[in-house]
N, C-alpha and C positions, 0 to 999 in steps of 0.2 A: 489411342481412340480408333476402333475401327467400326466401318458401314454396316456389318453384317447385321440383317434382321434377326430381332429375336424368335424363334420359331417356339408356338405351341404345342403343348402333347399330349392327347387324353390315351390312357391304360384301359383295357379292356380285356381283364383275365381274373376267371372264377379262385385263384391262386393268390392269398394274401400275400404270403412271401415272397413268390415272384413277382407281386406289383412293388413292394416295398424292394426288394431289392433293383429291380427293371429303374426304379424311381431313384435310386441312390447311384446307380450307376448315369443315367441321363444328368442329373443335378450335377456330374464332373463338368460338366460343357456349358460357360456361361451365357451361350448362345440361344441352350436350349430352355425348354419350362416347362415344366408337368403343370396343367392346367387342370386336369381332373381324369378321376379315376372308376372304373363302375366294375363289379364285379359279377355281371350278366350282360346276357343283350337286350334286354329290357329294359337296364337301367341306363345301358348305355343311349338309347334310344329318347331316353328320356331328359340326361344332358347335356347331350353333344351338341344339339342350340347355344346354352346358353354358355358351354365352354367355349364354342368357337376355335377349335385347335386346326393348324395348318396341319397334321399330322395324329393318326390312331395306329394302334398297336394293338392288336386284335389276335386273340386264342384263338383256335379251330374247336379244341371240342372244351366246351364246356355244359352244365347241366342245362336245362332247358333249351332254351336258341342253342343252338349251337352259332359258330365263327363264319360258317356260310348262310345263315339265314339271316345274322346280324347284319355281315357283309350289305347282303342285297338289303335288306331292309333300312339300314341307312343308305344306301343309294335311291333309294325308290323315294325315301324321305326330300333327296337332296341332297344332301353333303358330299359335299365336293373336296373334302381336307383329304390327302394321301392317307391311302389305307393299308397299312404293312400286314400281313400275316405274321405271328409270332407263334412255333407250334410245336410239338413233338414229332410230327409227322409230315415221313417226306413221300408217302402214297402219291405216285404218279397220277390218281384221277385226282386227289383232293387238289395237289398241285394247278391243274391243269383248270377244275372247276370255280377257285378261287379264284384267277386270274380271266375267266370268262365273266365270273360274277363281277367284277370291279374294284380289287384290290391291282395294288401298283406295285407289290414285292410280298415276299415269299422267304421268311427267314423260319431258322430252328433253334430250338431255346439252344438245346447243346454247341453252339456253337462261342467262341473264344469269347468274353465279356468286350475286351478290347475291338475284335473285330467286329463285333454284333451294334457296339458304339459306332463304328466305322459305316458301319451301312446305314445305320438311322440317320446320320450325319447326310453320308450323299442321296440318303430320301429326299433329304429336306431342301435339294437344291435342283428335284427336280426327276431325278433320275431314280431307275425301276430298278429295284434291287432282289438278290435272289443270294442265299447260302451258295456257294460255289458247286456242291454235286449235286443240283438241282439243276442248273443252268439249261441243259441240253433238252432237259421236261419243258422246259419253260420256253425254250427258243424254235419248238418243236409247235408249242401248243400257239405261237405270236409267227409263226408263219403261215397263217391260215385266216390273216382276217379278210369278213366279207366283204366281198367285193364292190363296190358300188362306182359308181359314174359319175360323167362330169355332172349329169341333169344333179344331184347331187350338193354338190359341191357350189352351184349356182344358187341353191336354195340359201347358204350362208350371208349374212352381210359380210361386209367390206371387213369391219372389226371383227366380227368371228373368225374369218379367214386368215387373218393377220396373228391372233391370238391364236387359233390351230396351228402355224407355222412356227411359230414360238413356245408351242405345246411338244411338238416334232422336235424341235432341237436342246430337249430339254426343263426349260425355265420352268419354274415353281412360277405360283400368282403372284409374290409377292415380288419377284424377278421381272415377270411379264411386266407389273403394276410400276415397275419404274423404266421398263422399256418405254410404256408406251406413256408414260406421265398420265397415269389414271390412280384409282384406287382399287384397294385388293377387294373393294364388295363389287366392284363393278365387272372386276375379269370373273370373279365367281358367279354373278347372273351371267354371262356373255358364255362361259365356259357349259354351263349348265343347258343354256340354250343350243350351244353347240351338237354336246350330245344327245342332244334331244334329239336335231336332225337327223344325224347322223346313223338314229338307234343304237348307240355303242353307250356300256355300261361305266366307261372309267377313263382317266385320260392315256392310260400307258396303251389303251385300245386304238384310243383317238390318233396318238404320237406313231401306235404301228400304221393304222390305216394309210396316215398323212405319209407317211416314208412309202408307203405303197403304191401310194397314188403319184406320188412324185416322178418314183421309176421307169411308170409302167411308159 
């Protein structure tokens, strides 16, 4: 018997066979659960409510919306589930623009089945994941977040502040949600609130900012 939460997963790619396959490959991990599937961003827009997934899996180009406009546009909605990019392409701006918009990693289809498992896995625990020759794109474009102050950072309550710290070292909600013996709807208003403050569009933003503020 083991604690580990079960994590959800909505697929977001104009590609039936890569969602069927995407889905056969996730179903090896009992941990994990395709929750639902949409093959645009309109549709994904449409039931990412009512799936409610800790975790999406998102195309870059697909026919109408494309993977950046979906991006923001379920941020703008709300949702606060981790957003992975899953993509053919490793374009330095698309990289860079995704990860401004509010995605939390940055993977490419071509990469090993097993290892592409590997990194959905430590999504799901919290942590911001990136294809490995992406890395330097990535660590380049999270060295640069804005600046802001303590007046800032006063503006949080007590639990925002607690819950951004625990965003910083990682923890998924549902992590947080047993740190702090609350519920995972609660860290998700709390979370949402946060970046609202904050103006920052995702939590890998939030996690760099908070590491920034920490040092300074």
């Amino acid at each position: 018997m083991t604690d580990t939460p079960n994590v959800s997963i909505m697929m977001v790619d104009d590609h039936p066979l890569l969602r069927k396959g995407l889905r056969q490959l996730i179903e090896l991990e009992d941990e994990l659960t395709v929750v639902g599937e949409a093959s645009s961003g309109a549709e994904a827009l449409a039931i990412v409510e009512s799936c409610d997934p800790d975790l999406i899996t998102l195309d870059l180009n697909m026919q109408g919306m494309d993977g950046l406009e979906t991006l923001r546009a379920l941020r703008m909605q709300g949702v606060t589930a981790r957003i992975l990019m899953l993509t053919v392409s490793d374009n330095d701006e698309d990289v860079i623009e995704a990860i401004r918009s509010g995605a939390d990693g940055y993977l490419l289809k071509d990469m090993d089945p097993d290892e592409l498992l590997e990194k959905i896995k430590e999504a799901t625990l919290g942590k911001m994941v990136m294809s490995d020759k992406l890395t330097e794109i990535l660590a380049t474009a999270l060295r640069r977040p804005e600046k802001k102050g303590a007046n800032v950072i006063s503006s949080l309550t007590s639990r925002e502040y607690e819950i951004l710290k625990l965003i910083a070292k990682g923890l998924s909600n549902k992590l947080i949600a047993r740190e702090l013996d609350i519920s995972d709807g609660t860290v998700k208003v709390h979370v949402k609130h946060l970046l609202k403050k904050l103006n920052l569009k995702s939590r890998v933003e939030a996690a760099v900012w908070m590491v920034n503020y920490q040092t300074k």
